[in-house]
N, C-alpha and C positions, 0 to 999 in steps of 0.2 A: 216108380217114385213113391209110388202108396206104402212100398211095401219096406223102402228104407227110411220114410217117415215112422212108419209102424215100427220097426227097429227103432230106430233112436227114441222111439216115446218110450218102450217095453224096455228101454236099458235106463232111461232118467228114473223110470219108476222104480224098477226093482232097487234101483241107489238108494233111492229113497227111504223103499220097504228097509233096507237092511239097516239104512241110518239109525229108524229108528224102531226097529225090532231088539237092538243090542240092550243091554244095558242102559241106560244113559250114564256119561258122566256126570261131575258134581263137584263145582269149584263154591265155595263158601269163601269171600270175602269178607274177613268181618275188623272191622276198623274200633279205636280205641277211643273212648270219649267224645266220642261222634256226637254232637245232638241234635235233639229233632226236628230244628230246623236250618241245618246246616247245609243242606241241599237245594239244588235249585224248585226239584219237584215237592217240594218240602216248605217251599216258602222262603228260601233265605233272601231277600235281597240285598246282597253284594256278594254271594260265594257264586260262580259261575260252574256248573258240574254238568256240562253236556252231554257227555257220556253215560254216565249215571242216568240222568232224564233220560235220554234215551230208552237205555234199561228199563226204565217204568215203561217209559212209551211203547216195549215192545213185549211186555209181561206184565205181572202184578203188584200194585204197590197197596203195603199196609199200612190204618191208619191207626191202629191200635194192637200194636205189636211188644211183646214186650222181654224186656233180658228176665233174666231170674235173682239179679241180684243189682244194687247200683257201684260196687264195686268191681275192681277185673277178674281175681283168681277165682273168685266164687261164680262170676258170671261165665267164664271160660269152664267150668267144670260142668256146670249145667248146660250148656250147647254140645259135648259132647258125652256128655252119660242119658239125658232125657231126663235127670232128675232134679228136683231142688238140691241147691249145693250143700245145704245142711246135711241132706240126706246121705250124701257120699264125703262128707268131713272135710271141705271145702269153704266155711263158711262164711271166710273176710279175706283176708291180703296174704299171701305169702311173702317173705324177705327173701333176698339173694340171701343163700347160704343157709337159709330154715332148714333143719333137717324134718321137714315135709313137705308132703304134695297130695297129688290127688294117688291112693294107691292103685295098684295091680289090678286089685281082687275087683272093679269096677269095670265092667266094658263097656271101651267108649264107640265113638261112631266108624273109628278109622280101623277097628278091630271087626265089625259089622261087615263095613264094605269091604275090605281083607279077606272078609270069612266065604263071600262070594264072588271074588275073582279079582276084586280089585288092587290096580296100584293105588298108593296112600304115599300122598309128600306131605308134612308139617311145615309152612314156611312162614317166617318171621314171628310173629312175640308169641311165648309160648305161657309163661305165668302159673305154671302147674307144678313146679318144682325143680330146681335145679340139679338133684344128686339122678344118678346114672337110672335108678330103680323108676323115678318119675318124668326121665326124659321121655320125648313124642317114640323114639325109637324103639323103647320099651312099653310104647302105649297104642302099638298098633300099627303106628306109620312107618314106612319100608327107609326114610329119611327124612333129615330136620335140618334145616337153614334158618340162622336166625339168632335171636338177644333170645335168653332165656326166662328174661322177667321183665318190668315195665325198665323203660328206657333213661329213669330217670334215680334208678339205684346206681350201683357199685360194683365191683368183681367178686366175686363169690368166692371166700378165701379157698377153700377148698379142688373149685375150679381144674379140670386138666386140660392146658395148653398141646397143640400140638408140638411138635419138634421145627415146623418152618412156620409158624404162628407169625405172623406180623404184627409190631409192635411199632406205633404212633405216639407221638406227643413224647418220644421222650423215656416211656416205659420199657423195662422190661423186668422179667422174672424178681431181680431183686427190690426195682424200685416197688412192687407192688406187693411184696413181705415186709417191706419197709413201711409203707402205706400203712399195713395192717396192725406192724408193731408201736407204730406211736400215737395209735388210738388211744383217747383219754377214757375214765372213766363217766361209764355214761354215754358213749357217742354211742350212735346207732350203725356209724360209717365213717367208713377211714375219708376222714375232709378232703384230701387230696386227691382221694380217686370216686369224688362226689359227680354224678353223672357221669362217668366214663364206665362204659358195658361191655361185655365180648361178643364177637359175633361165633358161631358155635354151628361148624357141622357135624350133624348125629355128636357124638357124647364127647367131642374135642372143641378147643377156642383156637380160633383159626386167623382172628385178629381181635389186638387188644390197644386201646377203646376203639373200637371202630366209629366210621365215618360217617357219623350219621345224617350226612348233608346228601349223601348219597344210598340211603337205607332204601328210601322206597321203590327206588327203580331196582336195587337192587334183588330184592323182594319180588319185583314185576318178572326178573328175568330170569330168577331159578324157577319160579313159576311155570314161565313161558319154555323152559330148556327142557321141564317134568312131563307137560304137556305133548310137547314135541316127540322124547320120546318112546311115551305111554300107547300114543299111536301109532308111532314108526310098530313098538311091540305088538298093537291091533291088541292092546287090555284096555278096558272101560278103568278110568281114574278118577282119584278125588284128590281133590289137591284143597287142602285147610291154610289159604294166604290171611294171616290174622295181621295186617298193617298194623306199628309201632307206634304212632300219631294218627289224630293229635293228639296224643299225650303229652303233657310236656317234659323236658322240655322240648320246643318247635324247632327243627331243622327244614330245611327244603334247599334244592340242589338250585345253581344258578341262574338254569334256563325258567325256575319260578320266583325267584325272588323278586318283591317288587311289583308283580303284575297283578295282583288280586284287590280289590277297593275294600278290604275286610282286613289287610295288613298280613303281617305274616302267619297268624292263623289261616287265612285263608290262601294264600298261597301253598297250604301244605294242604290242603282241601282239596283243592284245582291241580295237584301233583297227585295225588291219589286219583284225582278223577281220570287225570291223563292216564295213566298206569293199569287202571283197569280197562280202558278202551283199547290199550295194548293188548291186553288178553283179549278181548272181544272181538279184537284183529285176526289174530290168532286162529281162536276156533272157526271164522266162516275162513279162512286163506286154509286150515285145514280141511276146510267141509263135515266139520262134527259139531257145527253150532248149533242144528238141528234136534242133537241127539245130548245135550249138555243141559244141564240144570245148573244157572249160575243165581247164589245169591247174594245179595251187598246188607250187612247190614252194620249194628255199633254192639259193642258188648254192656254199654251202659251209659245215661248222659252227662253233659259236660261238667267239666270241670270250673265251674260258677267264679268260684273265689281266685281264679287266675287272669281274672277282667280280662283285657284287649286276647291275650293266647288261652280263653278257656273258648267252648263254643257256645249256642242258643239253644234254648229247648223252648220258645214260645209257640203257640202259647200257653203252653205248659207249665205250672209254676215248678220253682228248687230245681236242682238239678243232680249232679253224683252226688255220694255218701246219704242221699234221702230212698224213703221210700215214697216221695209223694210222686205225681205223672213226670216229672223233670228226669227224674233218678231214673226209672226203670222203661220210660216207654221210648221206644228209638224207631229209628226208620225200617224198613223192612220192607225190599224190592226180590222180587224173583222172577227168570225166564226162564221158560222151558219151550220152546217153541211146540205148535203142535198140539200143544196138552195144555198150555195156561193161554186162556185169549187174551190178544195184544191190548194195552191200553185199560187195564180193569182195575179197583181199588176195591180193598175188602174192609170194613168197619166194622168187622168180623173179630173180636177179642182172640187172638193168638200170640206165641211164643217161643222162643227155642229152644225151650224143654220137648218141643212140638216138631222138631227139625229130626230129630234122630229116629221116632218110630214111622212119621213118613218115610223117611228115606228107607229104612227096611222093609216097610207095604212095599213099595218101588222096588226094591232090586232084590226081593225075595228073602233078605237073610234074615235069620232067626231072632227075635227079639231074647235078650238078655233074661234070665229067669228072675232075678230081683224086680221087686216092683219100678216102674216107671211111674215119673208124675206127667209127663208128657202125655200125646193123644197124636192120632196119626191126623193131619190136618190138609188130607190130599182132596178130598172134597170141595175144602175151602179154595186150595189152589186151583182147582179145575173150574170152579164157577158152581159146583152143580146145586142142579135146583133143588132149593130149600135149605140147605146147606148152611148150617152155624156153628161156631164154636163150640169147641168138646166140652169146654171148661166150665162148670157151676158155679168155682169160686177159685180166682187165681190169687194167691198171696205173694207177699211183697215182705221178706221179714232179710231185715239187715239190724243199723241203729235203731231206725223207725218199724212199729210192725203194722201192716195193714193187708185189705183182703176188699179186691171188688169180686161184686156179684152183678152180673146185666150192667146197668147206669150208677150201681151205687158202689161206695168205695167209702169201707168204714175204716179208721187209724186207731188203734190202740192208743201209739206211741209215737206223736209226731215229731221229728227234729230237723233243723233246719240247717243252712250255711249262710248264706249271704243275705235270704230274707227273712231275719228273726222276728224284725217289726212290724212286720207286717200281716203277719196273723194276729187278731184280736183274741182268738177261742182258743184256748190250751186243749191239751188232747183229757177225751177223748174228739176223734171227730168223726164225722158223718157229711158226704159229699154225694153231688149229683152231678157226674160227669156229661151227662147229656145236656145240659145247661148250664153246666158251671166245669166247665174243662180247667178252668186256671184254681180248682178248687180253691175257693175266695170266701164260700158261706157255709160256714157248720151248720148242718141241717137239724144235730143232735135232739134236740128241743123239739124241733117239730115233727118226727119220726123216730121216736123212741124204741117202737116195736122193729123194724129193719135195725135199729142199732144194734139191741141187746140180740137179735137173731145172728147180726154178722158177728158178735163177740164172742158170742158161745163158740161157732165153727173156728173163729181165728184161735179162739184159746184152744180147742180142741186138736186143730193140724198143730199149733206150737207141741201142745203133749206127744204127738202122733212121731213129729217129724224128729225131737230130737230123739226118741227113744230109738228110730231109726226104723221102724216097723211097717 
């Protein structure tokens, strides 16, 4: 009996060892105008996200985390190069149909983990360019599922349809040359095909306008199908699920409509949250949740000026198109069982410029020979002792340019959306985030030397960054 106890412990173990001797995987969730307090572990009170809480409950949650940009294409360019988007010519919005994107000559994360064995799925909003050169497919990832820019553009004249493409609403081929031809001058978008997007496997549209009452589960379940099987193949995988919402504008499928006390914002909140406990299903009914790095976060905050369908970012002040804490600082949860302890919160200044050279510490592959503004921030995640932020001074340059250091947080160039009245002080300004989070009191006046010290460095990285050097 001793000896077939001894057996079964020497075989749980070794499962073990193997689980997480592998690689780990690496699913990065990261959602669209998310704000920072749009979650339950987050403070919202009326969005329900159990799931997610959970997620914290069983890893790490940050409290000062932040995008690199408070728009999408620029933020999405810096979570996969580790760079400020300026730096990689990224630096505001891309349109359907721009002829650009993020180029080639950049490697991003999915070429990284590629380069050491891994599978790479791209799934849902991609935002990096829609011509064949700047698709995910040509940017590392082995396949791409998904709207190829924000959800609330157009069809991309250029666009190639597959041959069994499915066509909704009415469309097809001509009515959508037709759309393009009786553009006035001046529009930015053929009126008619105003929010209606393709949905787009690898470098074809597979359905036009797709359904997007039905986007996020659908999202959950190339996922889940990638997942499935990456492991049947016994490859360590990364799967990049970038959710299309909340963006607006708001869709959510019928089993949520109605059910959220936040309205239908948050019902597409609590359909996200559903959808990610579906993967989380997932990986332990597979037995590699062990061995899995998942993380949830936003690419930048909400969208202010869309009242009841934008989200929250208190207490935060502004929120997208700013560089003030509204704009740029978002939620930031990660598990890794094993390696991050359950239950932990870091007020540790980190970022996802910070996501790409971690992950290569991790899984061995070679850092890119271009400079990185990133830091590998696997310390932070692991708890270890003593353990702070790589960063001396992270900047924030969109409309607004600004740059914290420790607690202080100097703005060049402040600009606002929805609370223009409410700041007294014109820029420049000077904030102390350790005291004044909803930055409310230009300190400028009273701390002149921290001013002029953080102006120098901000004008300094502005020279630095756009000469690209």
């Amino acid at each position: 009996m001793k000896n077939l106890l001894f057996s079964i412990l020497l075989v749980c173990t070794l499962g073990s060892v193997a689980q997480n001797s592998k690689k780990p995987n690496v699913i990065i969730i990261f959602n669209d105008d998310l704000g920072y307090q749009d979650l339950g572990c987050y403070g919202s009170p009326n969005i329900k996200t159990p799931r997610v809480d959970q997620l914290a409950k069983e890893g790490m949650r940050f409290t000062d985390f932040y995008a690199a940009s408070p728009v999408c294409s620029a933020s999405r360019a810096a979570l996969l190069t580790g760079c400020y988007p300026q730096r990689v010519g990224v630096p505001g919005v891309i349109s359907a149909g721009a002829n650009q994107g993020l180029s080639s000559k950049h490697t991003t994360l999915a070429e990284l983990m590629k380069s050491v064995g891994y599978a790479t799925a791209a799934v849902g909003k991609w935002h990096l360019g829609d011509q064949p050169q700047h698709l995910p497919t040509n940017q590392g990832f082995d396949s791409f599922f998904g709207i190829p820019y924000s959800n609330d553009m157009y069809p991309s004249k250029n666009i190639p349809y597959a041959s069994n493409c499915i066509f909704n609403e009415g469309f097809d081929l001509n009515k959508i040359n037709e759309a393009f031809a009786n553009m006035k001058p001046g529009d930015k978008q053929p009126e008619s095909a105003k929010h209606k997007v393709p949905l787009m496997r690898n470098l074809e549209t597979i359905e036009f306008p797709v359904d997007q009452t039905t986007i996020t589960k659908r999202y959950a379940d190339e996922g889940i199908s990638f997942i499935k099987q990456s492991v049947k193949d016994k490859k360590p995988f990364f799967l990049y699920l970038a959710n299309s919402m909340p963006h607006i504008p708001l869709y959510v499928s019928p089993e949520f409509k109605g059910k959220s006390k936040r309205g239908l914002y948050g019902d597409v909140v609590e359909e996200i949250d559903y959808n990610t406990g579906r993967i989380l299903d997932l990986l332990k009914e597979l037995k590699v949740d062990k061995n899995t790095i998942v993380i949830f976060s936003s690419d930048n905050g909400p969208w202010l000026t869309k009242g009841a369908d934008g989200g929250a970012a208190l207490p935060l002040f502004e929120g997208k198109f700013t560089s003030f804490e509204g704009g740029l600082r978002v939620p930031f949860i990660i598990k890794w069982p094993n390696e991050i302890k359950a239950g932990t919160v870091s007020k540790d200044l980190a970022a996802t410029i910070d996501v790409l050279p971690t992950l290569a510490g991790i899984t061995g592959a070679k850092l890119p020979e271009m400079n990185l503004d990133g830091r590998s921030i696997l310390d932070l995640w692991k708890g270890t002792s003593n353990a702070t932020t790589p960063h001396e001074y992270y900047f924030m340059i969109y409309n607004g340019q600004a740059v914290r250091s420790g607690d202080w947080k100097y703005h060049k160039k402040q600009t606002f959306t929805v609370n223009k009245n409410t700041q007294a002080d014109a820029s420049p300004a000077l904030y102390n985030l350790k005291y004044d989070i909803g930055e409310t009191k230009n300190l400028l006046q009273q701390y002149p030397e921290i001013a002029q010290k953080l102006a120098k460095v901000l004008e300094e990285h502005l020279i630095r960054i756009n000469s690209k050097k």
